[in-house]
N, C-alpha and C positions, 0 to 999 in steps of 0.2 A: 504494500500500500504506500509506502514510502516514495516509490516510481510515480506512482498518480498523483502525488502529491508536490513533488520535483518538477514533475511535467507543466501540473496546473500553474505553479507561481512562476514557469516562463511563460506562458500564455500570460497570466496575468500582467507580467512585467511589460509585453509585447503591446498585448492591448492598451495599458494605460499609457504606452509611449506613441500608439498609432491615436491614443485620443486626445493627446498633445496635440500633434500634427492637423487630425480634423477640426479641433477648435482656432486654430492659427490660420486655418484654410477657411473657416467661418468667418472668423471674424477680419481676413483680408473682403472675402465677398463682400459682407455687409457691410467693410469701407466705402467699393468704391458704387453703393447704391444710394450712398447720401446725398444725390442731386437731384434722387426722382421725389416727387410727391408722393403721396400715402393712395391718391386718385392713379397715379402711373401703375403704380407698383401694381393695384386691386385688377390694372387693366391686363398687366403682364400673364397675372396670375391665371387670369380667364380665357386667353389666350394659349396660355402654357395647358389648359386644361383641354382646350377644345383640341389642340394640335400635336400635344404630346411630343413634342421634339421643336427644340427652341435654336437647330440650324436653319442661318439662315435671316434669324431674326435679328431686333437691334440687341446689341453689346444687355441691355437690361435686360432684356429677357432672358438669359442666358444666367448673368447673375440671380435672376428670380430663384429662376430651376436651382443653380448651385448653392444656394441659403437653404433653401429648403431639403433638400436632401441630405446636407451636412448637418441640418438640424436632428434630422432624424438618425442619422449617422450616429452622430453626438449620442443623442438619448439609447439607442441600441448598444453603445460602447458602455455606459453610463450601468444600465443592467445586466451586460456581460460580467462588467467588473465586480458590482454586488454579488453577482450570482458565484462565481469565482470566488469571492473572501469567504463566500456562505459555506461553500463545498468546503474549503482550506480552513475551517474553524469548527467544523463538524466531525466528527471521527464516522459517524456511521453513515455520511451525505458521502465525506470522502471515499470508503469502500462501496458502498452503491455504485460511483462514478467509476473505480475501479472494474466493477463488473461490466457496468452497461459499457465501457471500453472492450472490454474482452469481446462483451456481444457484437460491437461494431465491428471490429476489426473481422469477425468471423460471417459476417452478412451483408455481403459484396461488398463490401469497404467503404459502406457509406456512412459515414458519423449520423449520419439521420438515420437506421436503421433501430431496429428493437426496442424495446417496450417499453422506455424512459423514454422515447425520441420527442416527437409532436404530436403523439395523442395524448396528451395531458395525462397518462397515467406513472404514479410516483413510484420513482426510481428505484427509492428504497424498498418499498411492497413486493418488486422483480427481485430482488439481493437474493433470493434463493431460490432463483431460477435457472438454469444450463444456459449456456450460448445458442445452445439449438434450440431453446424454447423461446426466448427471448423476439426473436423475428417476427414468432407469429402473433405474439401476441399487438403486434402495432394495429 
C-alpha cells in the first residue's frame, strides 16, 4: 500500500503544479479581456454557444472560450486535489485505491474501468472484491 500511496503524492504534487500553470493561464486571459464591456462579453458568450468553435472569430471571442474552460479546469484540479489529500489521509480510502488500481490495470487498461470508476458506486464496498469481478460490476 505504500506504492499507492508514493504514486498518489506525485500525482498530487503534479496536479497542484499543473494548477499553478492553469490559474497563470487564467488569469493572463482575463487580462487581456479588460477592454470589453460586461454587454460584449454576454455577446461573445452566445455566440461561442451557438457556434461552438471560436476560429475565426474576433481575438474576444476566443479569450471568452479560454476563461471559461480554465475556469472549469481550475475547479476540476481544485477537486482532484481534495480528493487526492482524502485518499493520502485515509488508510482504508488508501487501500480501496490500491485495489480499484489492481482492477484497472487488469481491464483493458482503462483507469475508468471497474466498480469505483463513474458509476458512483464506493470504492471501499469493492475492497473485497477480485480484479475479475470488479469490471463487471461498472
Amino acid at each position: 500500500m505504500s506504492e499507492i500511496k508514493d504514486t498518489l503524492n506525485v500525482v498530487l504534487q503534479k496536479v497542484a503544479a499543473n494548477k499553478v500553470n492553469v490559474n497563470a493561464a487564467l488569469a493572463q486571459a482575463q487580462a487581456t479581456i479588460v477592454q470589453a464591456d460586461e454587454e460584449t462579453v454576454a455577446a461573445a458568450k452566445v455566440l461561442i454557444a451557438k457556434f461552438s468553435n471560436p476560429q475565426g472569430a474576433m481575438q474576444i471571442l476566443q479569450n471568452v472560450y479560454q476563461i471559461d474552460a480554465l475556469a472549469d479546469t481550475s475547479k476540476e484540479m481544485d477537486a482532484m486535489i481534495a480528493g487526492l489529500q482524502t485518499v493520502l489521509t485515509n488508510e482504508s480510502a488508501a487501500e480501496a485505491a490500491a485495489l480499484q488500481l489492481a482492477a484497472n490495470v487488469g481491464a483493458a487498461n482503462s483507469p475508468l474501468s471497474g466498480a469505483g470508476a463513474v458509476s458512483g458506486v464506493d470504492p471501499v464496498a469493492d475492497a473485497g472484491q477480485s480484479s475479475e469481478a470488479a469490471p463487471s460490476a461498472a
